[in-house]
C-alpha positions, 0 to 999 in steps of 0.5 A: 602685395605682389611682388613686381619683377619690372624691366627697362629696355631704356634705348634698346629694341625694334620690333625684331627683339619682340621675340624676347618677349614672346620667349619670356611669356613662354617661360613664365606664364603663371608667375607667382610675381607681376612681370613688366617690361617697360620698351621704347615709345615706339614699342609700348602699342606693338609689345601691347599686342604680344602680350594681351592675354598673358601674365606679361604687363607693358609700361613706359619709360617717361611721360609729360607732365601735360596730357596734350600740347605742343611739346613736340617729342614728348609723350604723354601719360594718357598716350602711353595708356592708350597704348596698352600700357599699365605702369611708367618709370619716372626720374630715372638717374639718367633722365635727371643727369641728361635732361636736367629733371628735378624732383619737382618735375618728376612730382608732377609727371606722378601726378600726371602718371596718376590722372591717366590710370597709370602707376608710377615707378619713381626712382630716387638714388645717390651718385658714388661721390655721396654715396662716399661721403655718407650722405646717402640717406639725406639724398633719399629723403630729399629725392621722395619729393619726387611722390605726391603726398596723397599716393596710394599704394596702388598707383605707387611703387619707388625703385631705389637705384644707386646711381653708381650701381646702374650698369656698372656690375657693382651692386651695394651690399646687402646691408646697403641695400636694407638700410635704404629699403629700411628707410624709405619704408619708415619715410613713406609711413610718415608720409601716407600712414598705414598705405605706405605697408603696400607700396612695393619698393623695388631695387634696381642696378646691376640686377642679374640671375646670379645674385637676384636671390640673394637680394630679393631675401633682404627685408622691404625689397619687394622686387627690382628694376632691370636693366640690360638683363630685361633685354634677354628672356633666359635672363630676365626670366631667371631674375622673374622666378627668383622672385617668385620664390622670394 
């Protein structure tokens, strides 16, 4: 599989930060990775149009369960495709914590994800309090309710994200980090048989140039989620090339 080097602009940009993505297509133009950036609704058609023609891939940030409706400012799976994306993140920690998203709803924005071409980046993660109380694997399994049962490695990828590691500095050690990506492999086995092999598994949270490395190393971590350090092409362009070389 390709590795995948994807980042989440989250809140952030206008069309003057469309220069840090030029600058990033001009630093890494041939990457040995898949390079995504995931911007604003408001950016996903004109960041489209910087990066046709280059190694540069345009994903959304969240989509409605229903292709059309009366649902006004929600955005829809077939929308997003429409406007030049590939990919979505669904069920990020703060789309569960500010409005409420179950797994059963990030369930079925997957499948609507799936019916308009698009892969689905699922997040699934655990808060420090059960972190803490030594439950992070039984919040795992029950947060990979979130991935349809029929996925397919080609329209899936799973971004495991401590919650309490997501712009905070603080990332899990790497044994944390292998235990997790360890299990989700051997759950999603269970779940899609032999696919679940190509399923890219990304980590995400408080990924920076100097410790992307070192994480990128640890087994079934097939690259990472970014956050505030997708926001600037030197950095997020480091963290590309250090998966390139992973």
């Amino acid at each position: 599989m390709r590795k995948l080097a994807a980042g989440n602009w989250k809140m952030n940009g206008t069309g003057a930060s469309l220069s840090e993505a030029q600058a990033l297509i001009a630093a890494q133009p041939s990457p040995a990775c898949e390079m995504l950036l995931c911007p604003p609704a408001t950016l996903v058609a004109r960041l489209a149009d910087v990066a046709r023609g280059s190694a540069l891939m345009v994903g959304g940030q969240d989509c409605h369960t229903n292709d059309t409706g009366a649902h006004t400012g929600d955005i829809s799976a077939a929308m997003l495709a429409d406007a030049g994306a590939t990919s979505v993140i669904l069920g990020h920690s703060e789309r569960r914590a500010d409005h409420g998203e179950t797994d059963a709803l990030v369930h079925a924005k997957a499948l609507a994800a799936r019916k308009a071409g698009l892969v689905a980046i699922v997040c699934i993660g655990e808060t420090l309090a059960e972190r803490d109380a030594g439950t992070t694997l039984d919040v795992i399994a029950a947060q990979m309710a979130s991935v349809p049962e029929d996925s397919t490695a080609a329209g899936l990828v799973i971004a495991y994200e401590p919650v309490w590691a997501i712009g905070t500095g603080r990332t899990p050690t790497i044994d944390q980090i292998a235990e997790v990506h360890a299990f989700l492999r051997a759950r999603l086995t269970e779940r899609i048989g032999a696919a679940a092999a190509g399923v890219r598994l990304l980590y995400g949270g408080s990924v920076k140039p100097s410790n992307a490395g070192e994480i990128f190393a640890v087994p079934h971590v097939d690259g990472a989620l970014v956050g505030g350090a997708s926001l600037k092409a030197a950095d997020f362009g480091a963290i590309v090339a250090a998966l390139s070389a992973s």
